[in-house]
Each structure stands twice: as structure tokens, then as C-alpha cells.
N, C-alpha and C positions, 0 to 999 in steps of 0.2 A: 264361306269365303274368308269372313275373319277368323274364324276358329284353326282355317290352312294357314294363313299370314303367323299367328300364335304357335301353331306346332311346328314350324320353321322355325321362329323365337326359338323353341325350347329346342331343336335340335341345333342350334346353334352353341347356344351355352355347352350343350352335352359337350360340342367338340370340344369347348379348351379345357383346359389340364386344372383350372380352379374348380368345377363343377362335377357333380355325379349326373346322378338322373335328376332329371328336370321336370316335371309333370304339369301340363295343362287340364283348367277343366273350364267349360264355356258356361259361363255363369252369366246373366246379363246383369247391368246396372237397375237399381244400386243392391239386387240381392246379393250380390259380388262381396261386397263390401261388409253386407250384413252376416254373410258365412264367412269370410275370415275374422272378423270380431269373435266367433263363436270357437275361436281353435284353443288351443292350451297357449297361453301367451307366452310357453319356452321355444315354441316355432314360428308363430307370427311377425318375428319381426323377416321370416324367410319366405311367407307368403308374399306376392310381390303383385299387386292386381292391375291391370292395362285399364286408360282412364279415358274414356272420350274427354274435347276441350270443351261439353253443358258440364262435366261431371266434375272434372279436378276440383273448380276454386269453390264450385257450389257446395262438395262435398266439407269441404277445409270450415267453411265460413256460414254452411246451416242457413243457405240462399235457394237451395230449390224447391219447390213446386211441393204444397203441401202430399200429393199423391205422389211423387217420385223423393220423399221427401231421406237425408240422412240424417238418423235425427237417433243419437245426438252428433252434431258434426264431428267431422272425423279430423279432430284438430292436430294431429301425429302423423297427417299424409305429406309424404315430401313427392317431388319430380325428381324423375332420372333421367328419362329419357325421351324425344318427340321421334316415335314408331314410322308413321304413315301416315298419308294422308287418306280422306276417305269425304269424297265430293256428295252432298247432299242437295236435294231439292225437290222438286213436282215433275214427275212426268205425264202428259195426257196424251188421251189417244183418241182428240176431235180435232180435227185439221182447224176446225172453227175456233178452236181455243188459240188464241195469237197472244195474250198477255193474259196479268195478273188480272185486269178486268173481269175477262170472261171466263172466270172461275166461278163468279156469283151464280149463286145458285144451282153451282155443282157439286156433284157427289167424287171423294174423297178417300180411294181405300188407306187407312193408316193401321200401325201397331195399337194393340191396346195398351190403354196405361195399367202399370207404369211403363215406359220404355225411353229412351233416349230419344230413339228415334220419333216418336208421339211427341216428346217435350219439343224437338225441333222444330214440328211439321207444326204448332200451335205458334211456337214464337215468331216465324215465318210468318205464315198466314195472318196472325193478330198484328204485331208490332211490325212487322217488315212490310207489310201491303194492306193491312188494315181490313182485312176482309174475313175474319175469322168465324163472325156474327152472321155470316153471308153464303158460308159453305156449310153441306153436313157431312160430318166426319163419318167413315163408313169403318168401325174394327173389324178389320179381316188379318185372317194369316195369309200367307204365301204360297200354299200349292191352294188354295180357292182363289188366285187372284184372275185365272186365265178365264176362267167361268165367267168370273161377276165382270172383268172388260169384253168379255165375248156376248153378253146377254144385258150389257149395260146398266148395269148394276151401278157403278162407277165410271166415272170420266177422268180420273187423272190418282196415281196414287204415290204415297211419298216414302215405299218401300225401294224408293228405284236407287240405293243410295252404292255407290260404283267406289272400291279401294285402286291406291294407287300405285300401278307395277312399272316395271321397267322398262313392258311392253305398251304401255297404257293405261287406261283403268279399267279397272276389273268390274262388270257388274256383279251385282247380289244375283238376279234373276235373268240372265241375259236373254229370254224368250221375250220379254217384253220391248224389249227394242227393235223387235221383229213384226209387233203388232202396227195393222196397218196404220199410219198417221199419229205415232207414237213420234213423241218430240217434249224438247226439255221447254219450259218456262224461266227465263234468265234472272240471277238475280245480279241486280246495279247496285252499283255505287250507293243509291240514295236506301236502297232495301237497306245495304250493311253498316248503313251508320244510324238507321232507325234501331236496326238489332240490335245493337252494341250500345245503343244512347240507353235502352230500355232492359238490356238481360243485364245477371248477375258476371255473366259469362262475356267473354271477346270472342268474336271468329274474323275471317278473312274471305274473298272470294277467292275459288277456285277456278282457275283456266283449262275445260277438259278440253284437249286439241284431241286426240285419238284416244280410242274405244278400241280395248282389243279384243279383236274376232268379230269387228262391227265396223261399218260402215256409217253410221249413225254420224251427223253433224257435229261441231263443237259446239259447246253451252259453258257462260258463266253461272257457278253454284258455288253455294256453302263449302267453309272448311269443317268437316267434322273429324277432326283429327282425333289419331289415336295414340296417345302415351304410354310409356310404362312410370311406374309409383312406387315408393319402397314407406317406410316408415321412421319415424324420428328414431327409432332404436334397431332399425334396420344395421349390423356393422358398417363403417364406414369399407371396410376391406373385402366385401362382398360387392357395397355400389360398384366401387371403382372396379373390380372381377369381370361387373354386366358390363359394363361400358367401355372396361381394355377389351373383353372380348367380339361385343359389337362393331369397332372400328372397324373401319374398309371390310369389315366381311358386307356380301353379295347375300341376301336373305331371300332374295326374288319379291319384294315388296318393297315400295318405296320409289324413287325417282333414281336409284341407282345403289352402291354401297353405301352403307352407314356409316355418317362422317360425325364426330364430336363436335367438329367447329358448327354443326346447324343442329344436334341433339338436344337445345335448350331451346329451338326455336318455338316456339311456344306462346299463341295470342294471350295478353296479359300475365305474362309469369311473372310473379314478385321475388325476386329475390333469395324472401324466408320461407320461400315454397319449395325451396329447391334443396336440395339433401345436402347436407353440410361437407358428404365428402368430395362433394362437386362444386362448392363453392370458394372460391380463390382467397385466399388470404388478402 
């Protein structure tokens, strides 16, 4: 799903007149990061890597998690640009699970570490509802998930995590919102300022209203948004290329065209994170 949202990205750039070929490769966080450090540094500063909002500040600043760890910080990452949104949280599939309570002593399918999506489902569960010490984390992939919710393996898992389209939001695995008694766990107000009091990182709640190709409920979740990133020696005349070329184009991701006046919108962005040729005199 994000890897389609990223080949859009790149055939995007194709079209305008500053750009040749454009080439994606789906690399997850933070090996992303660890294989562009390994390029010839007379191209890196064209490698250009998409940042979830655990990964930006943590990467810059040598804040994350020693298992998901960039190390040594990647102090040369600037923003360019705030991509997508992409709603995170718990979904379970026991009618009897009504809140964060009745998690206790449930079983969990997540990502293995390292993964983003692992670091979120931990900070969640630990800092946001305090119940981390309380669940067992089950590491599954994705085509084993329908089995282990079919054979109860797992009661709730935090692969459910939905991008946001024009039509909707898109799930990762859209079969499981089809399981019976499959429903989201909301996160409040007081979840997102535990998160925020305790990570390295900011996020925001998401308001999903419609699910496309679903019927499923609305549910308050995580921002797990996703950026694009260049680097301090990035040419300033290549940033400003990505982002004349982004405006008002239609990517099919996102809440609509891609507008500059909200491309820096961005939970805790500082400033001197931000690429200098997008920065105003």
C-alpha cells in the first residue's frame, strides 16, 4: 500500500520537465537510512528517503530505541515535505474487548523489531494506556495473520495500520476488517498527551470517518504520518523542483492535491529541520 502511494510520488516527479527517472525502492526504517549512508556521497545528496513522524526527529537527534536505533544520528536530515497521512492503532476481533482495559492479558499480533510500526505498538500500549507489562506481543507477518485470528492465536493486532486517500483510508490488509467482530480501540485525548509527554517524537489523533471499500465504523487513531526528507547538501534547486512539482498535483494519496501552504505541517517540526531552501528569509 505505501510502496503504491511512493510509485505515484515517483511518477509524479517523472512528469515535470526538472526530473528524469525517478526510482523507488521499499526499504523499511531505519535500514532505509542505513543503505543510503552506504552510496558514493557524489549521489546521496539525490537519494531522498520518506520519514514516518517516530523516525524524523529521532533519527536527526539519536532518540530512538536502542533496537530501532540511528546510530550515529543522522544529523544532515532536513524536511521537505508532510506526504500522507497514515492512521495507526489496535484492532481486535472480540466483541468482549470494549476498551484499553480489556487488552490485559491479550495476545498481540505486531511487527518484529526493528520496525516502526513495533516502536509504535510499544509506545501505545506502555506510555499511552500503560498496559504493555500486561499484554504478550505475538511477532507475526502478514499473510499468517488470518490463521492465528482464525485459530486464536491473537485477539487484537497492530498491523491494521490504514493510508489516507481521497476516497478514504486505505487499509494495509483490508480482509481483516471483514473478520467477524473486528473493531478499532480509540485513542483519546489523554492516550495523546501521555505519548507526547513520554516519546522523543509528537503525534496527533486521527479522525477516520470512511474506510474505503468498507463499511466498518469511525475510530479515533494515531498520526503516523509519512514525510519526504532530503539532506543538508541536498541542492537547494532540486528541493524547491520536488515541491513546485508536488503542488496541486492529484497523487491519489492524501486528503486531496498537494498543497505547500500544509506540506510543512508536520507534529513538532523545528525549524532547523527543515531544508534551507524552504525556509523563508
Amino acid at each position: 500500500m505505501l510502496d503504491a502511494h511512493n510509485r505515484s510520488l515517483a511518477a509524479q516527479l517523472e512528469s515535470c520537465d526538472a526530473f528524469g527517472t525517478v526510482e523507488t525502492k521499499p526499504v523499511a526504517l531505519p535500514g532505509a537510512i542505513d543503505e543510503i549512508r552506504r552510496v558514493d556521497p557524489t549521489v546521496r545528496p539525490y537519494h531522498l528517503p520518506i520519514m514516518t513522524v517516530l523516525d524524523f526527529q529521532t533519527a536527526i537527534d539519536g532518540t530512538a530505541p536502542d533496537w530501532h536505533a540511528y546510530s550515529p544520528p543522522v544529523s544532515d536530515l532536513k524536511f521537505v515535505a508532510d506526504l500522507y497521512d497514515v492512521a495507526f492503532g489496535i484492532l481486535v476481533f472480540d466483541e468482549n474487548i470494549k476498551s484499553f482495559d480489556d487488552l490485559r492479558g491479550r495476545r498481540i499480533g505486531v511487527p518484529a523489531r526493528a520496525s516502526s510500526v513495533r516502536w509504535f505498538t510499544e509506545v501505545l500500549l506502555r506510555d499511552g494506556w500503560g498496559i504493555l507489562d500486561e499484554v504478550t506481543l505475538v511477532d507475526i507477518a502478514p499473510p499468517d495473520l488470518p490463521a492465528a485470528i482464525a485459530s486464536g492465536e491473537i485477539d487484537a493486532t497492530s498491523w491494521s495500520i490504514m493510508s489516507e486517500t481521497p476516497d478514504g483510508f486505505l487499509p494495509l490488509i483490508p480482509p481483516l476488517l471483514s473478520v467477524e467482530g473486528a473493531h478499532w480501540i480509540d485513542a483519546d485525548e489523554a492516550t495523546l498527551d501521555a505519548i507526547n509527554a513520554a516519546s522523543p517524537f509528537q503525534t496527533e489523533i486521527v479522525k477516520v470517518s470512511r474506510i474505503a471499500g468498507s463499511s466498518s465504523s469511525s475510530a479515533n487513531l494515531l498520526s503516523f504520518k509519512q514525510g519526504l526528507a532530503a539532506w543538508s547538501d541536498t541542492p537547494g534547486e532540486v528541493v524547491e523542483s520536488v515541491v513546485d512539482c508536488l503542488e496541486g498535483a492529484d497523487l491519489g494519496f492524501g486528503d486531496g492535491p498537494h498543497s505547500l501552504d500544509s506540506s510543512l505541517d508536520w507534529p513538532g517540526l523545528r525549524n532547523g529541520d527543515i531544508h534551507p531552501a524552504l525556509v523563508e528569509e
